[in-house]
C-alpha positions as CSV (number, residue, x, y, z in Angstrom):
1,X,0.0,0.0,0.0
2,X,1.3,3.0,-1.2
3,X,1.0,5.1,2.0
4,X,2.8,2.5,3.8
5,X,5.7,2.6,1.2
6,X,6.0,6.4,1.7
7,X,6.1,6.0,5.8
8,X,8.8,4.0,5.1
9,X,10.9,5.8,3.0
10,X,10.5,9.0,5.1
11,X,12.1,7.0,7.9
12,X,14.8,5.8,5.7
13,X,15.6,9.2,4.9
14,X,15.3,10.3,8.1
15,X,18.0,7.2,9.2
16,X,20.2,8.3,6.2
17,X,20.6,11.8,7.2
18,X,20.7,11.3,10.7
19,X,23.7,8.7,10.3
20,X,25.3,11.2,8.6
21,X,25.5,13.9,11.4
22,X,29.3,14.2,13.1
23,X,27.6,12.8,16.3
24,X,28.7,9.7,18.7
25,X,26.9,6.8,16.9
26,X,24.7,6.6,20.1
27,X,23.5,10.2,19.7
28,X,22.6,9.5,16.3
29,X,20.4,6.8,17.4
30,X,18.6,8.6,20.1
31,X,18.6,11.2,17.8
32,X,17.1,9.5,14.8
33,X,14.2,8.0,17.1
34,X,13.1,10.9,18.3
35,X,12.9,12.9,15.1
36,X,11.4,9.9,13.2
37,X,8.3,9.8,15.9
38,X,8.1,13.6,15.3
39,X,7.5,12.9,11.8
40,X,5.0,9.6,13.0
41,X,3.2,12.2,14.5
42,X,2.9,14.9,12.2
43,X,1.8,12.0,9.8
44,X,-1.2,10.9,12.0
45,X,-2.3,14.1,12.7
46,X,-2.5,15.6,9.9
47,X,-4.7,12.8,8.1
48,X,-7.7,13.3,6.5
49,X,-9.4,11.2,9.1
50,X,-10.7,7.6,7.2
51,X,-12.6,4.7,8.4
52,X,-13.1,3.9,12.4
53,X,-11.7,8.1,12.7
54,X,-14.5,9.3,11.0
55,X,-16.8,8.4,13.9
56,X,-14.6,9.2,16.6
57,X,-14.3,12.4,14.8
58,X,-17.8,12.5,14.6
59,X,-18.6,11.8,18.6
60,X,-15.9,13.7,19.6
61,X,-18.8,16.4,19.8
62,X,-21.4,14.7,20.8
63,X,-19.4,13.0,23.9
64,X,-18.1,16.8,24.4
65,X,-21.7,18.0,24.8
66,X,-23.0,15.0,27.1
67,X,-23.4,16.0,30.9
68,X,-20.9,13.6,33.6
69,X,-24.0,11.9,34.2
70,X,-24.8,10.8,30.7
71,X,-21.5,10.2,29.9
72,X,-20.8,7.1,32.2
73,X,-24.1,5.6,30.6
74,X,-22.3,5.8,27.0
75,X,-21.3,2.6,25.5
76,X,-17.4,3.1,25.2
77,X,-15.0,2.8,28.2
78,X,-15.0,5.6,30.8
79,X,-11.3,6.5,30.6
80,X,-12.1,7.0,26.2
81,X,-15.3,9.3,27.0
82,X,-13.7,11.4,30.2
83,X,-10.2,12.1,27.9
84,X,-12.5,13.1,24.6
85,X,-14.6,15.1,27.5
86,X,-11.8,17.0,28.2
87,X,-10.3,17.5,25.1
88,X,-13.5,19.0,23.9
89,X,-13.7,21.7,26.6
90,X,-10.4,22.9,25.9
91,X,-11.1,22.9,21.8
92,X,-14.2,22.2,20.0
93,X,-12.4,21.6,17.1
94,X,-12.1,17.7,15.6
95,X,-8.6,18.6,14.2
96,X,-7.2,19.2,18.0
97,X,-8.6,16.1,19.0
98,X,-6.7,14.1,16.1
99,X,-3.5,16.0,17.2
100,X,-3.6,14.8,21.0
101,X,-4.7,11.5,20.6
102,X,-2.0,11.0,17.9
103,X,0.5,12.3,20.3
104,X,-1.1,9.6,22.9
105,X,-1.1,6.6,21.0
106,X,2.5,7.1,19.6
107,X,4.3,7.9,23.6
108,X,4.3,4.1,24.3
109,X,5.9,2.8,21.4
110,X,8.9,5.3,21.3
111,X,9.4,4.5,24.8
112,X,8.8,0.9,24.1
113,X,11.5,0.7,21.1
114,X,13.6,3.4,22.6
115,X,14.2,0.9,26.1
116,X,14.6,-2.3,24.7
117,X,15.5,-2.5,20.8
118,X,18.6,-2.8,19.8
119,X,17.8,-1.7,16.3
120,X,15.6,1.0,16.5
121,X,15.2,1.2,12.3
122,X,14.2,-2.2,12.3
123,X,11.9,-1.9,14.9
124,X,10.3,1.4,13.6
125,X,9.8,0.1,10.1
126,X,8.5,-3.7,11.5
127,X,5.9,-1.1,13.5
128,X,4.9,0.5,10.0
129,X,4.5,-2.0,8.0
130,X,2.9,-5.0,10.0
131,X,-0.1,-2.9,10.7
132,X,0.5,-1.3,14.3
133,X,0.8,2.4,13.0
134,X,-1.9,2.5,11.2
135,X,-4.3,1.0,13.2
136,X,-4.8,4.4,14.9
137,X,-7.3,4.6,12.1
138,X,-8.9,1.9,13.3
139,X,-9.4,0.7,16.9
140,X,-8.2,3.9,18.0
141,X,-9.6,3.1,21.8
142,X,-7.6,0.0,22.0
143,X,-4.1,1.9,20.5
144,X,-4.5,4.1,23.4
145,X,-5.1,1.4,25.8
146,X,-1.8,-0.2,23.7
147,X,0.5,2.9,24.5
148,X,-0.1,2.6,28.3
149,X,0.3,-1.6,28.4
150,X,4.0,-0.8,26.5
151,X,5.0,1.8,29.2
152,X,4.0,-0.7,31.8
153,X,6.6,-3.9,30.3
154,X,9.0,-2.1,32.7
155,X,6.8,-2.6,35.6
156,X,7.1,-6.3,34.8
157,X,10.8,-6.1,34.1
158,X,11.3,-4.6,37.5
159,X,9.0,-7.0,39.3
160,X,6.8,-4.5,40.4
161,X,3.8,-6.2,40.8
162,X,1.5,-2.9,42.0
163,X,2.6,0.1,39.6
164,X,2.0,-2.9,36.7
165,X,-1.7,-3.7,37.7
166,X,-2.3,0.5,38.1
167,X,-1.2,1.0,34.4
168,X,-3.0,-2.2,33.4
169,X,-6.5,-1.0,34.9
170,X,-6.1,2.6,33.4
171,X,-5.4,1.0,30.1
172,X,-8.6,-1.2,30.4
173,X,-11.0,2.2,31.1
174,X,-9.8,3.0,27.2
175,X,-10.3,-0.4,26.0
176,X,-11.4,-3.6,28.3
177,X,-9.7,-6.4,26.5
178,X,-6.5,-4.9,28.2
179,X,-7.3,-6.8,31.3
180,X,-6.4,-9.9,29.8
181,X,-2.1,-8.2,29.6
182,X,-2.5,-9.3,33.1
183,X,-1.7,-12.4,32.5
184,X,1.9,-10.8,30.9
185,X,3.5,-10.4,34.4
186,X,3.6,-13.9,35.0
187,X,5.4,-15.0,31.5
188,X,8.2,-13.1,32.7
189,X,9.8,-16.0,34.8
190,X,8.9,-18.7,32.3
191,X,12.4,-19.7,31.0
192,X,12.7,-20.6,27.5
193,X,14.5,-23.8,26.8
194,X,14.8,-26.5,24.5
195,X,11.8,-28.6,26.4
196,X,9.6,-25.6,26.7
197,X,9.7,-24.9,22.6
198,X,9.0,-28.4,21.6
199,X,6.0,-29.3,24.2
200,X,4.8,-25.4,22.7
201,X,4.2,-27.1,19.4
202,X,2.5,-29.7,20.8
203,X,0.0,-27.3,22.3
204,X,-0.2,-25.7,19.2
205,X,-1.3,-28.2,17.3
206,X,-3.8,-29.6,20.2
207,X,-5.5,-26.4,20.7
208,X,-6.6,-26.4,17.1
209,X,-9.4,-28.7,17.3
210,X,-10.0,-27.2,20.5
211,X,-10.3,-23.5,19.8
212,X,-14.1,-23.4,19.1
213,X,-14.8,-24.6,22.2
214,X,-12.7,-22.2,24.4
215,X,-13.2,-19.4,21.9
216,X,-17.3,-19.2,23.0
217,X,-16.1,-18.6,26.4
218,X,-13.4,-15.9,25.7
219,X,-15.2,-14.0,23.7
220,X,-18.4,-13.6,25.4
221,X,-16.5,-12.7,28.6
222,X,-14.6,-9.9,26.7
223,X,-17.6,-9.2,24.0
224,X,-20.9,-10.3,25.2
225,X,-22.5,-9.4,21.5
226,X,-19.9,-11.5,19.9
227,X,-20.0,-14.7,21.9
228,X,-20.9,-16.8,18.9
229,X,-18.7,-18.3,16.6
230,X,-17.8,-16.3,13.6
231,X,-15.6,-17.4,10.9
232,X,-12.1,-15.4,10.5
233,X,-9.6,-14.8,8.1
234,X,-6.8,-15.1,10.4
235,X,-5.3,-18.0,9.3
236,X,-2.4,-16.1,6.9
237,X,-1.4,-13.9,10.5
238,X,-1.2,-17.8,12.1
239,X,1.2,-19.0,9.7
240,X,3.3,-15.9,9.7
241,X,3.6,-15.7,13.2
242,X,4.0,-19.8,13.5
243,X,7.2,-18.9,10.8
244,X,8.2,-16.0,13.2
245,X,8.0,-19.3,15.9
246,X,10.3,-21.0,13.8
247,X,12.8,-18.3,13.6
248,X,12.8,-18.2,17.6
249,X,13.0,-21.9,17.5
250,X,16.1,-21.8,15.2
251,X,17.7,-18.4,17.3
252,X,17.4,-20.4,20.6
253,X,19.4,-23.1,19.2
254,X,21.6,-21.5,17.8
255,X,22.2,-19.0,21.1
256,X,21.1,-16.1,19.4
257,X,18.3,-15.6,21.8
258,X,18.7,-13.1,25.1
259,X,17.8,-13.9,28.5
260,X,16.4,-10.2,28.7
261,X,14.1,-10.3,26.0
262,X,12.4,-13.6,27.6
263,X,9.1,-11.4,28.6
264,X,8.8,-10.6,25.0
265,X,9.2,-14.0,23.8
266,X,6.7,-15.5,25.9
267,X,4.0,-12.5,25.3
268,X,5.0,-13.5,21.3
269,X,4.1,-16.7,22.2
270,X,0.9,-15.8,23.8
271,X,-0.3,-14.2,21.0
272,X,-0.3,-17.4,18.8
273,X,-2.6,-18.7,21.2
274,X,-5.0,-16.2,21.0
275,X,-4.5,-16.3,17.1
276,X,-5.3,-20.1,17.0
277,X,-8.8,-19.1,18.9
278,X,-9.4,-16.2,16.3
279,X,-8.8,-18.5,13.6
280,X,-12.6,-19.3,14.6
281,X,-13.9,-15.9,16.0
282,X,-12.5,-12.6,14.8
283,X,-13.2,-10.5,17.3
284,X,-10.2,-12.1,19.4
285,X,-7.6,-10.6,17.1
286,X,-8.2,-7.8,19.3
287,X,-6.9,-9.4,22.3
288,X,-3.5,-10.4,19.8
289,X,-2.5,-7.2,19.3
290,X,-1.3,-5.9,22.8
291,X,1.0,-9.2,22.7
292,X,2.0,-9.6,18.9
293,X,3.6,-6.1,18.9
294,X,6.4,-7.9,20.9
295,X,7.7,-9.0,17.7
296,X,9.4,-5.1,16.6
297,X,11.6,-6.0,19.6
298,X,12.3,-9.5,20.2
299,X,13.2,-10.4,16.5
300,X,15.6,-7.1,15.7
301,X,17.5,-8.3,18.6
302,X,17.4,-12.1,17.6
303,X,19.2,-10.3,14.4
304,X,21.7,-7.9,16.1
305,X,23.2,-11.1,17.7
306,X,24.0,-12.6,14.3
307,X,27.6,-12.8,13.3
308,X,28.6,-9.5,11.2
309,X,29.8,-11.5,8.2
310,X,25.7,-13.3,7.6
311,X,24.0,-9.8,9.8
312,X,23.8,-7.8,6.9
313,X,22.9,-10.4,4.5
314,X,19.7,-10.8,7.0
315,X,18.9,-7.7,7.8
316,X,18.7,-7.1,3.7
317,X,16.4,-10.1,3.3
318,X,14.2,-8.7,6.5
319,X,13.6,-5.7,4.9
320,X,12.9,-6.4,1.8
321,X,10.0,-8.8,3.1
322,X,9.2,-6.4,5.5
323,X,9.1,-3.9,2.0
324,X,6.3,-6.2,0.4
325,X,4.4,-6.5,3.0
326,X,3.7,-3.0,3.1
327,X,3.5,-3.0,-0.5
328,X,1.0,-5.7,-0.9
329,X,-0.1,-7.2,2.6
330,X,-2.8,-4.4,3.4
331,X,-4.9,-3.1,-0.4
332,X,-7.7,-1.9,2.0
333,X,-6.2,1.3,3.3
334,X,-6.6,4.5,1.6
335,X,-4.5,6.7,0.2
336,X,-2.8,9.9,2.4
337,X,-4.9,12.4,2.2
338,X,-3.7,15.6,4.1
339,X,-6.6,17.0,6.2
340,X,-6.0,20.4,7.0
């Protein structure tokens, strides 16, 4: 998709000229992050809004004219309706309220990246073109709920248990299926190993037949109006992330896995689970994303710790795929239109 292409090439450029500067190579990093969010941002908030945007854009005035009381009857989360409340008493106007949440959505993955990639291009362009940037024109709710869960990994890197659950709960008043990144403070101790990988397949493959019958239970705890079966398309996500699985497999075996990136690992892991049950009921693909983003860290670093003579041969081959897939992997998105 063509806008996809274009994100990517601005960051290019952006790495390009940055590398360039007569700065200490970890300067130029820092440096290249920060200015390449900058231009995230400006890109998001400057959009024509399209698709799920449109009706945020939309409510954005009727949530700003609802009294408190009405307002904790409305359908969406509280933390979503008190935010746009605000927003909308300090400026009526749609285009502010694009600016701010843009800003929002985009603080947790620059922290995210900027703590524990090692390859911050890698990581930016894996967060472009596998869907996570643009889905701010989607499920805009659950991308602020996203920002906060990637602040709080550090929570569970530190082991504290409290400050985690806090962020956790404020994240679920902007979307509810955050509650379930819970369950992400206890895959931090789980050690990866040889044993662990192999009896993971197994419960791959055993959960298939299975996943209709969990799925009914999942989904009408997190979505009461979805809690029949409905068939997904999610298969082609499964068998890219089941290759990803591979790659892991292979790193581990070949040491080129870290002990520090365990957490992200396992919440990789996690989300193949969930993507075997929305294989069967779509609506669970929501509950993938706050663990699938794992991958724009865990599998740059799985790179980095390649020998230098095969590294760049990989890292070529990793873009490029990662090139087509914005090219090709998502036709439904429309072209940039500037908005203002």
């Amino acid at each position: 998709m063509l806008s996809y292409v274009l994100n990517i090439i601005i960051v290019l450029l952006t790495y390009f000229i940055c590398n360039a500067l007569p700065i200490k190579k970890e300067n130029k990093n820092k440096f290249f992050l920060i200015i390449a969010f900058i231009e995230l941002f400006l890109i998001l908030s400057l959009r024509e809004p399209i698709s799920d945007m449109i009706r945020y854009c939309q409510y954005y005035s009727i949530i700003g004219e609802m009294s408190w009381n009405e307002l904790i009857n409305f359908d969406w989360e509280i933390g979503y309706t008190v935010l746009n409340k605000i927003l909308y008493m300090i400026n009526q106007d749609e285009r502010f309220f694009i600016v701010v949440t843009s800003a929002l959505t985009l603080i947790g993955p620059y922290v995210f990246i900027k703590k524990y990639s090692n390859n911050y291009l890698m990581s930016l362009i894996m967060f472009i073109a596998m869907n996570f940037f643009s889905n701010n024109y989607y499920i805009l709710r659950q991308m602020l709920a996203l920002s906060i869960l990637l602040i709080s990994v550090s929570y569970i890197k530190n082991r504290k248990f409290i400050k985690f659950t806090i962020c956790v709960l404020v994240a679920t008043l902007f979307h509810k299926s955050s509650i379930l990144f819970l369950v992400g403070y206890f895959l931090f101790n789980i050690k990866i190993t040889n044993k662990y990988l192999n009896y993971l397949i197994i419960i791959f493959i055993a959960l298939v037949p299975l996943r209709n019958i969990i799925v009914r239970y999942i989904s009408g705890f997190i979505y009461q109006e979805y809690s029949g079966i409905q068939t997904s398309s999610g298969y082609t996500l499964l068998i890219i992330m089941l290759m990803v699985y591979g790659i892991m497999y292979i790193a581990h075996l070949t040491k080129k896995t870290n002990n520090k990136d365990t957490i992200f690992y396992n919440q990789f892991i996690m989300a193949i689970v969930l993507q075997i049950f929305a294989t069967s009921q779509s609506v669970i693909s929501r509950l993938v994303v706050d663990y699938y983003v794992a991958i724009i860290i865990f599998l740059p670093n799985i790179i980095e710790k390649i020998e230098i003579k095969q590294r760049l041969l990989v890292k070529l081959l990793a873009y490029l795929v990662l090139f087509l897939i914005a090219l090709f992997g998502y036709s439904n998105i429309p072209n940039y239109i500037i908005g203002i």
